[in-house]
N, C-alpha and C positions, 0 to 999 in steps of 0.2 A: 854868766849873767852879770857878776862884777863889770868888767871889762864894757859890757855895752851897759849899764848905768854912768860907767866914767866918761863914756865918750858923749854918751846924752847930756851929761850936769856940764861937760867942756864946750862940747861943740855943740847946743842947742838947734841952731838955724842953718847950718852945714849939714849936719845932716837929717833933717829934715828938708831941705832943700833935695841932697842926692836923695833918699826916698819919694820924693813926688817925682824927681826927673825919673825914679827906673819905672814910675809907676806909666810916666806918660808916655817913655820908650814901649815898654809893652802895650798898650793901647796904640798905639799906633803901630807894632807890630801887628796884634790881631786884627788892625783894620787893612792893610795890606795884604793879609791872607784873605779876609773879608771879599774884597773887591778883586784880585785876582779870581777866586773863585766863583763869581756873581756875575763878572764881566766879560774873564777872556776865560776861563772852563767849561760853568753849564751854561751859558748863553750863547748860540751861536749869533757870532756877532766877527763879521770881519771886515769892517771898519776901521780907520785908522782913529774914531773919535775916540777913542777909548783912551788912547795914548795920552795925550796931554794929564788925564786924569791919573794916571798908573806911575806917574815922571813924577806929577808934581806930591804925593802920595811918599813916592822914593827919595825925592829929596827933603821932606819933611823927617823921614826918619831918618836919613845921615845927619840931620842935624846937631 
């Protein structure tokens, strides 16, 4: 608990920064499980519109 008070009173904005980014990586993981499941699972749906949505999705989270 030491050690993460030090790093809080040092690096205040660093890492509270990396905490919002892991918090946004995981929301956007869950929302890609989201949409694969809603889209190309239980919907039958076999269209290619899907795709654009699925890509741009994916490359939001390599971001």
């Amino acid at each position: 608990m030491a050690l993460l008070n030090v790093v809080f009173r040092q690096f205040c904005w660093p890492f509270i920064g990396v905490l919002l980014l892991t918090l946004l990586s995981a929301v956007l993981g869950i929302a890609m499980i989201a949409y694969t499941n809603s889209e190309m699972l239980a919907a039958i749906n076999t269209s290619y519109a899907v795709l654009p949505g699925f890509l741009l999705q994916l490359a939001l989270t390599m971001l």
